[in-house]
C-alpha positions as a Markdown table, in Angstrom:
| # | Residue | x | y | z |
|---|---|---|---|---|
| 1 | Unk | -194.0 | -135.2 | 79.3 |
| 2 | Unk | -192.9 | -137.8 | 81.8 |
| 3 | Unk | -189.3 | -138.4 | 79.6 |
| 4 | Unk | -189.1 | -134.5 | 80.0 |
| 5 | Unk | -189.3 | -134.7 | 84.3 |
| 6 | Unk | -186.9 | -137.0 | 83.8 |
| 7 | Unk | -184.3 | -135.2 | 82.1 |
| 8 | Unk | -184.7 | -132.6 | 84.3 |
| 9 | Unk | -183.7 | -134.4 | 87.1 |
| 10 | Unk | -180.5 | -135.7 | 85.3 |
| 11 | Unk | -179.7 | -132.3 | 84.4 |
| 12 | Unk | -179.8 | -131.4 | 88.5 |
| 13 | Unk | -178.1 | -134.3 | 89.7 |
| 14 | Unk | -175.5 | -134.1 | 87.3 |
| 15 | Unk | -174.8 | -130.5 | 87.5 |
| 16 | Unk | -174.6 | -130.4 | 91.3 |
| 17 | Unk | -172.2 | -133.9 | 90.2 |
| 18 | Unk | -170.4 | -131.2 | 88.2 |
| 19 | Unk | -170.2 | -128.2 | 90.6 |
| 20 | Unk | -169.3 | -130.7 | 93.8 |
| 21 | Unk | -166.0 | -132.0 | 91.2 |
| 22 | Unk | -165.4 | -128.5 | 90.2 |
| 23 | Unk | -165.4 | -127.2 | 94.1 |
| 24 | Unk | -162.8 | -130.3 | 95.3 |
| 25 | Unk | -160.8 | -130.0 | 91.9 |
| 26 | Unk | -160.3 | -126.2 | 92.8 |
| 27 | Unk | -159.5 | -126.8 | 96.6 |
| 28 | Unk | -156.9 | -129.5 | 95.3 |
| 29 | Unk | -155.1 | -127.1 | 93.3 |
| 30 | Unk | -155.1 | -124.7 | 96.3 |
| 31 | Unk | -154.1 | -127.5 | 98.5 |
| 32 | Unk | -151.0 | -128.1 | 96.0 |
| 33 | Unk | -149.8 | -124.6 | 95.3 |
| 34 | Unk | -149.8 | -123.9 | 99.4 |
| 35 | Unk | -147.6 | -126.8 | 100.2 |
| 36 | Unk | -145.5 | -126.5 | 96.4 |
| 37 | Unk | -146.7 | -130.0 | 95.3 |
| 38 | Unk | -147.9 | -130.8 | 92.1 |
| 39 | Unk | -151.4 | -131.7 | 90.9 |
| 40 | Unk | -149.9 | -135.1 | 89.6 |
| 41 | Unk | -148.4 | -135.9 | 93.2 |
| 42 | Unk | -151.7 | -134.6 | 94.9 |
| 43 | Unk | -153.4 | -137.3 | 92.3 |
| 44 | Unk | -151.3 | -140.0 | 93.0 |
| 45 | Unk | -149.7 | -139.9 | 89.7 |
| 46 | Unk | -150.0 | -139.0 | 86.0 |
| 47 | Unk | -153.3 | -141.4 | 85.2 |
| 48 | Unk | -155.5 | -140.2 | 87.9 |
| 49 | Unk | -154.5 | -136.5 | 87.1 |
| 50 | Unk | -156.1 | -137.5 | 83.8 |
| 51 | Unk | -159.1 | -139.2 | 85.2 |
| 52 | Unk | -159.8 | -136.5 | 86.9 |
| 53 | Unk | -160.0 | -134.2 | 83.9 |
| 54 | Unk | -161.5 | -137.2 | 82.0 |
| 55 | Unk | -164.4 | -136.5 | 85.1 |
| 56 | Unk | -164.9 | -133.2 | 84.4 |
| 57 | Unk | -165.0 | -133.4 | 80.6 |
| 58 | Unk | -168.1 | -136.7 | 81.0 |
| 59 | Unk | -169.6 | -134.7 | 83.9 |
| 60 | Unk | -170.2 | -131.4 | 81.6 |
| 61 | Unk | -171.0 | -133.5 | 78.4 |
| 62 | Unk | -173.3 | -135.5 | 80.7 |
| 63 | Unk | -174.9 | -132.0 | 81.5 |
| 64 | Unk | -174.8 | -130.5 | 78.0 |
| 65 | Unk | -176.9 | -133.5 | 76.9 |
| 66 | Unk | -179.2 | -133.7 | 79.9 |
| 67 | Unk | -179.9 | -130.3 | 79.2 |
| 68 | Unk | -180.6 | -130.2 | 75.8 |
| 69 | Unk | -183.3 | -133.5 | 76.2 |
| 70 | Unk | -184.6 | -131.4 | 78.7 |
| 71 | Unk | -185.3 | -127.9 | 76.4 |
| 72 | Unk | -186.0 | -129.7 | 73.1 |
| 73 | Unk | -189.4 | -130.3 | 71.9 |
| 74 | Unk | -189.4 | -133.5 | 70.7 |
| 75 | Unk | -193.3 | -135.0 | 69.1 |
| 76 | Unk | -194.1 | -138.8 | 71.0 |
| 77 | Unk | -195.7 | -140.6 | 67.9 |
């Protein structure tokens, strides 16, 4: 019971994680098509363009998981 509270609360924390990168991910593409920049400039190049889908991608696998420990009957021997 107490290993199920707890991925509960790693569930919330790391979908509100996911939503908050999701939200400033969206307002930076906004932010580059209003000024006709690219997302790469915005980013300060082509790595951190990639780390910041590389984010995204561990920040929803990090939910997927969370979420799954949290919904799945598991028996404590």
């Amino acid at each position: 019971m107490k290993s199920r509270w707890l991925f509960l609360l790693l569930f919330v924390i790391s979908f509100c994680s996911l939503l908050i990168s999701l939200a400033l991910f969206w307002n930076q593409g906004i932010f580059a098509d209003d000024y006709n920049l690219s997302p790469e400039l915005v980013c300060g190049g082509g790595f951190w363009n990639g780390m910041d889908w590389l984010r995204l991608v561990f920040l929803f696998l990090l939910c997927l998981l969370s979420g799954d420990g949290t919904v799945s009957k598991r028996k404590n021997y």
